[in-house]
C-alpha positions in Angstrom: 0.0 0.0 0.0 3.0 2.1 0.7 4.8 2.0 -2.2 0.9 2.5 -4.4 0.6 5.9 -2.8 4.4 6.7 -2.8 4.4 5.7 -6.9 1.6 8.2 -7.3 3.2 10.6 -5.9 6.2 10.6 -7.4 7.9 13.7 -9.1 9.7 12.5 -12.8 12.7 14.5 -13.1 13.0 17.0 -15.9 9.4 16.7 -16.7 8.6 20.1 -16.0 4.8 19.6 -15.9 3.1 20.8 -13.2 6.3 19.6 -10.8 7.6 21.9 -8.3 11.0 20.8 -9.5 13.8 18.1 -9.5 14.3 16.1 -6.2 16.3 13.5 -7.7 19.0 15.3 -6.0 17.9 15.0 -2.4 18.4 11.9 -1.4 15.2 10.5 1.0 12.7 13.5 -0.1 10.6 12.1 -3.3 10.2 9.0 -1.2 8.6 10.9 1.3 6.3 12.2 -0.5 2.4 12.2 0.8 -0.1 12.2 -0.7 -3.0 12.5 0.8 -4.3 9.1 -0.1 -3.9 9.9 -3.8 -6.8 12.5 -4.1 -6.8 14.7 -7.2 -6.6 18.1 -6.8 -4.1 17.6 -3.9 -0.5 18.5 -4.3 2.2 15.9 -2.6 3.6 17.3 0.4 6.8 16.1 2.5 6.6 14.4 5.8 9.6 16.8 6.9 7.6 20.1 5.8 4.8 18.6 7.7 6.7 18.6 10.9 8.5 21.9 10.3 4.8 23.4 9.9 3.9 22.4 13.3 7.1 23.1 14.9 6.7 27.1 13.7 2.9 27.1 14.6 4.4 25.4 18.3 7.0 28.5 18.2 4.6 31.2 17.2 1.7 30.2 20.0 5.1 29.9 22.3 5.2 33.7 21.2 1.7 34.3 23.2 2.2 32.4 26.3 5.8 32.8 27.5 6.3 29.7 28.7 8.9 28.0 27.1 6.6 24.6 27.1 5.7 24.9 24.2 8.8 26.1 22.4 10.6 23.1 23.5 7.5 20.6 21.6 8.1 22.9 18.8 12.0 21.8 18.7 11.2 18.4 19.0 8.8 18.6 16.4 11.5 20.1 14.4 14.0 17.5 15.0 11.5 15.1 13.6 11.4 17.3 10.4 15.1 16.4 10.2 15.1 12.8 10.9 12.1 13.1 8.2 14.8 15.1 5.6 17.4 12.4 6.5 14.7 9.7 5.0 14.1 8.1 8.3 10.6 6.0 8.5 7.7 7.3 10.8 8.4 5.3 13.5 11.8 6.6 14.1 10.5 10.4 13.2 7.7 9.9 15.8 10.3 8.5 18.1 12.1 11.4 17.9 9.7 13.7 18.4 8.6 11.8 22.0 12.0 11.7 23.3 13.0 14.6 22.4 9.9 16.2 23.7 9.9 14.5 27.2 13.7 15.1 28.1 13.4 18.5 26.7 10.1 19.5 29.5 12.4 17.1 31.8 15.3 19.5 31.2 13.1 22.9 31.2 11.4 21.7 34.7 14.7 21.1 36.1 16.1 24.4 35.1 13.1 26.2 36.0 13.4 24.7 39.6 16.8 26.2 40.2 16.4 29.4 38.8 13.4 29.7 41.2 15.6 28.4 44.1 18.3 31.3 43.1 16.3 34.1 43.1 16.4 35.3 46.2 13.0 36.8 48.0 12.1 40.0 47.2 11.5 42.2 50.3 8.2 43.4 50.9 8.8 47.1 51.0 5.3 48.0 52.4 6.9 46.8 56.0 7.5 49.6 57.9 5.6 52.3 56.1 3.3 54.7 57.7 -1.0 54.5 56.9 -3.5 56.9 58.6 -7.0 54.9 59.4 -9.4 56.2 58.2 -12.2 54.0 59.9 -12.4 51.0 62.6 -14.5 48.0 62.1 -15.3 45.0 64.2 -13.0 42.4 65.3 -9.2 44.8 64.7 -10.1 45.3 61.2 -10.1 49.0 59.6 -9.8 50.4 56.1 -6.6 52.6 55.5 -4.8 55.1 53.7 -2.0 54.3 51.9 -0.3 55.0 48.5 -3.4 56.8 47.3 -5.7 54.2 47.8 -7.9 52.7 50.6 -6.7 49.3 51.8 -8.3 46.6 54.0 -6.4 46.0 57.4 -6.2 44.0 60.4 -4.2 44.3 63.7 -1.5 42.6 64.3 -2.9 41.1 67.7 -5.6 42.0 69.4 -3.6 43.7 72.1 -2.2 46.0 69.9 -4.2 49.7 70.6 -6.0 51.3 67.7 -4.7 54.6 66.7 -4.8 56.9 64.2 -1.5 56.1 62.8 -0.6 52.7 62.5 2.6 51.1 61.1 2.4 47.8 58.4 4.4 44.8 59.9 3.6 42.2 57.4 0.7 41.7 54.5 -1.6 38.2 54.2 -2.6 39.0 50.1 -3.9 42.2 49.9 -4.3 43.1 53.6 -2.1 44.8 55.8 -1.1 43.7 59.0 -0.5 47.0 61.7 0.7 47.7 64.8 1.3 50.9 66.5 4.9 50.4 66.0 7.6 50.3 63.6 8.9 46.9 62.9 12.4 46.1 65.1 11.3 49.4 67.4 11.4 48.2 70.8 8.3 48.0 72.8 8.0 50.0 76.1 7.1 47.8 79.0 3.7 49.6 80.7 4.1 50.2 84.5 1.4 48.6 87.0 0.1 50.2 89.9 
C-alpha cells in the first residue's frame, strides 16, 4: 500500500509539468512524498515540511504564552522534520519527536526549579511604612490610607491599641497587617500600679 501511494506521488525529473521541480538530487525527499491518499486536486507534500509546519505554529503560539513549554514541543517537532529530511521512517521520526519532547520539559522543569531556588525573595517594601485609618471596624479590622488608595487592614494582635497612625508589619494578600509600632522598634514595657 506504501509504495501505491508513494508511486503516485512521485515527481519525474525533468518533466517540467506541473512539478515543483527536480528532487532527484535529495536523497530521501521524493520518497517521502504524501499524498493524501492519492486524491486529485491535492499537491504531494513532504513528511519533513509537515513537521516543520507544526514546529513554527508550536514556536509562534510559544510567542503568546511565554512559557517555554511549548517552544521546547516545537524543537522536537522540528527535530523530527530532520530525521524526516534524513529519509528516516515514521516510527523513528515519531520517536524522535517523544523523546525529544519528554527530556526537553524534563530538562526545562529542572532548570526552571533552580532558577526559582536562586532568586532570592524580594522584600516586601510595604513593611515599615506609615498609613492613617481612616475608619475602625469589628474584630481589629479598619480600612486605611496608603499610596493613594484605601486598603483593608487587620491588627496585628488584638492587644495591639487602635490609633490613628498605624505602622504595616507584614501583609496576608492584599491586607495589611499593623501595629502601633515600627517593625524592630522596641516596645516599652507599661508600668502597673
Amino acid at each position: 500500500m506504501k509504495e501505491l501511494i508513494i508511486s503516485q506521488c512521485r515527481v519525474s525529473p525533468g518533466s517540467g509539468q506541473g512539478s515543483r521541480g527536480d528532487f532527484s538530487t535529495l536523497p530521501g525527499i521524493r520518497d517521502s512524498l504524501l499524498c493524501f491518499a492519492g486524491a486529485e486536486g491535492f499537491s504531494p507534500m513532504s513528511t519533513y515540511l509537515m513537521w516543520w509546519i507544526a514546529a513554527a505554529a508550536l514556536v509562534a503560539a510559544e510567542l503568546l504564552t511565554g512559557t517555554l513549554y511549548l517552544l521546547v514541543i516545537g524543537l522536537a517537532l522540528a527535530c523530527a522534520g530532520i530525521a524526516a529530511l534524513s529519509g528516516a521512517g515514521a516510527t523513528l521520526q515519531w520517536l524522535t519527536a517523544g523523546v525529544l519532547g519528554i527530556a526537553g520539559m524534563m530538562l526545562l522543569q529542572r532548570w526552571k526549579r533552580r532558577l526559582s531556588a536562586a532568586t532570592p525573595a524580594q522584600p516586601n517594601l510595604d513593611i515599615g511604612q506609615m498609613v492613617r485609618v481612616q475608619s475602625w471596624g469589628p474584630g481589629g479590622t479598619a480600612r486605611v490610607a496608603y499610596r493613594g488608595s484605601t486598603w483593608d487592614a487587620e491588627l496585628a494582635s488584638a492587644s495591639t491599641p487602635r490609633t490613628e497612625t498605624m505602622y504595616i508589619v507584614g501583609t496576608r494578600g492584599s491586607v495589611l497587617i499593623l501595629s502601633d509600632r515600627r517593625p524592630g522598634e522596641p516596645q516599652v514595657a507599661s508600668e502597673s500600679l
